[in-house]
N, C-alpha and C positions, 0 to 999 in steps of 0.2 A: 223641267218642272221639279220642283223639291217640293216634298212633301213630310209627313213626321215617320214617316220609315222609307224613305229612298231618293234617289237621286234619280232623272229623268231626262236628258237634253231635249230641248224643245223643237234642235234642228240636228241636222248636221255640224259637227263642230272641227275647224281646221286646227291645227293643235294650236296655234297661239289663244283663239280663244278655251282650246279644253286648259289649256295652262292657266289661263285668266279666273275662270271658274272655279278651278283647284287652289289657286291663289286664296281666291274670295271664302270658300269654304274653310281653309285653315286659318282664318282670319276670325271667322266665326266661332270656332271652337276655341281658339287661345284668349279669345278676349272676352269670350262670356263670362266668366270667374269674375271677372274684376267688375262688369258691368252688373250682375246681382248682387255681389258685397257693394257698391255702391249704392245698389235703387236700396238694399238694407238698411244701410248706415242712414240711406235720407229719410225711410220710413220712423227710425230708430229717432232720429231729431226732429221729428216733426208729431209723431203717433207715441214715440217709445217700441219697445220691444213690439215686433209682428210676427214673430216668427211662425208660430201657426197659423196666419193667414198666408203667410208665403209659403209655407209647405205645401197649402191647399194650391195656391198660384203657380210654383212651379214645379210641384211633382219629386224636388230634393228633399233630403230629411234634413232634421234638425243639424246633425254633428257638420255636414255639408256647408249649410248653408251659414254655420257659425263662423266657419273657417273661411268663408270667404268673406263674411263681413271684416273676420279679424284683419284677415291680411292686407286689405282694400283701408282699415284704419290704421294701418301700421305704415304703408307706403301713399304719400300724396301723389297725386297725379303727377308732381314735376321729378320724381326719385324712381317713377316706373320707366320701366326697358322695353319699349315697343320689341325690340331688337330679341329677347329673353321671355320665356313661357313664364304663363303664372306658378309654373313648379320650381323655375328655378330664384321667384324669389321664395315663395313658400320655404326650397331650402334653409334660408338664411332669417326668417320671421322671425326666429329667436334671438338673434344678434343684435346688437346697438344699431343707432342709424348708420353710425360712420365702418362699422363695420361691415352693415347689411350694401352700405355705396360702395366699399372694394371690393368687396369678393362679387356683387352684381357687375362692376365696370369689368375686372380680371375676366371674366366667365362674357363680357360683350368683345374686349380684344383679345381676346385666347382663342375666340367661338366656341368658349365651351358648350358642351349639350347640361342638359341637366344631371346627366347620372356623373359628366366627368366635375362637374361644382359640389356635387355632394364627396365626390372622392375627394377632391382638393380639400374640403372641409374636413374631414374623417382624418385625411394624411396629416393635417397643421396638428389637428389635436390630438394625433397620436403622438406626435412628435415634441408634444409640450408649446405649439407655438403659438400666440392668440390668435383668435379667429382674425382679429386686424391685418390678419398675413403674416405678419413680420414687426418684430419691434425695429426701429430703424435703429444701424450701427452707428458707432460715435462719427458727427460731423466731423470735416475736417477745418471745420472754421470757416468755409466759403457761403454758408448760407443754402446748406444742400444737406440732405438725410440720404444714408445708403438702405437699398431694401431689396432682401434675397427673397428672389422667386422660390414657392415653396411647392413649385411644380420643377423648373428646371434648374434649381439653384443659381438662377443667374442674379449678378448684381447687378440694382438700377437708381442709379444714382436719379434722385428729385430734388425739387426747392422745399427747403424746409417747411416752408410757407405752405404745403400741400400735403407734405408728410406730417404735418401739427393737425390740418381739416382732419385727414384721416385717420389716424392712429390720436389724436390727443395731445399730446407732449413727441418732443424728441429728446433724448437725453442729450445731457449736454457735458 
C-alpha cells in the first residue's frame, strides 16, 4: 500500500517482486520533474502563466516549479535520457543544444552519475576547454575529426559528419 507518507506491501513479497516495486518507485521520483514541467508548459500554452494555481496543486514553490518548466522547455521529449536523472540534464541546462547532447550521450556511455557529469563539466572549463568536450584536432583528410576525452585523455577518432552535429564546425 503507498500512501503520502509510507510505503506498505500489501503481501509478502519474494524479492523479484520487492525488486519490481523498488524499480517502479524510482521511476516515480526521477520522472516526476519532467512530467510537472510538462502539465506547466501545457497550462502555460493553453491558460498562460499558472503558477499560483500549481503551487496550490502541487504543494512546490514557485522557484521549483520554474525550473522545471524551464528544463522540460529546453529538452524535447526526443533529446531526454530515459537512461540519466533529471539532474543530470539540469547540469548541462545552460549549455547549447549540441552541447547539452554530448556531455548528456558522454555521462549515458561513461554511466556517469550526476555528481561525476558535473565534475567532467567543472574539469573542461577549468582547463579552458568548451563545454562541447573538445574542439576536434586537425583531420587528417579522411573525412574523420580527432576528439580527446576530457575525462581519460584518450583519442577518438569520428566521422566528421558527427563531429560538425556536435561541436559545429571542424576545423579544417
Amino acid at each position: 500500500m503507498l500512501s503520502q507518507i509510507g510505503w506498505i506491501p500489501d503481501s509478502d513479497l519474494d524479492l523479484h517482486q520487492w525488486q519490481s516495486v523498488g524499480s517502479s518507485l524510482g521511476r516515480l521520483g526521477r520522472y516526476s520533474q519532467w512530467w510537472i514541467g510538462d502539465w506547466l508548459l501545457y497550462a502555460r500554452g493553453k491558460w498562460g502563466e499558472m503558477y499560483t494555481e500549481a503551487i496550490k496543486i502541487t504543494g512546490y514553490d514557485y522557484g521549483s516549479l520554474r525550473n522545471m518548466a524551464s528544463l522540460a522547455q529546453k529538452f524535447e521529449l526526443s533529446r531526454r535520457h530515459d537512461k540519466l536523472s533529471w539532474d543530470h540534464h539540469a547540469a548541462v541546462g545552460g549549455l547549447t543544444p549540441a552541447e547539452q547532447d554530448y556531455w548528456l550521450d558522454q555521462a549515458v556511455a561513461l554511466k556517469w552519475s550526476r555528481e561525476d557529469l558535473r565534475t567532467e563539466l567543472r574539469a573542461a572549463e577549468r582547463n579552458g576547454v568548451s563545454q562541447s568536450a573538445c574542439a576536434p584536432a586537425e583531420s587528417e583528410g579522411g573525412g574523420s575529426a580527432t576528439l580527446v576525452c576530457p575525462k581519460c585523455q584518450e583519442v577518438i577518432e569520428i566521422p566528421e559528419a558527427v563531429a560538425k552535429s556536435i561541436l559545429g564546425s571542424v576545423p579544417g
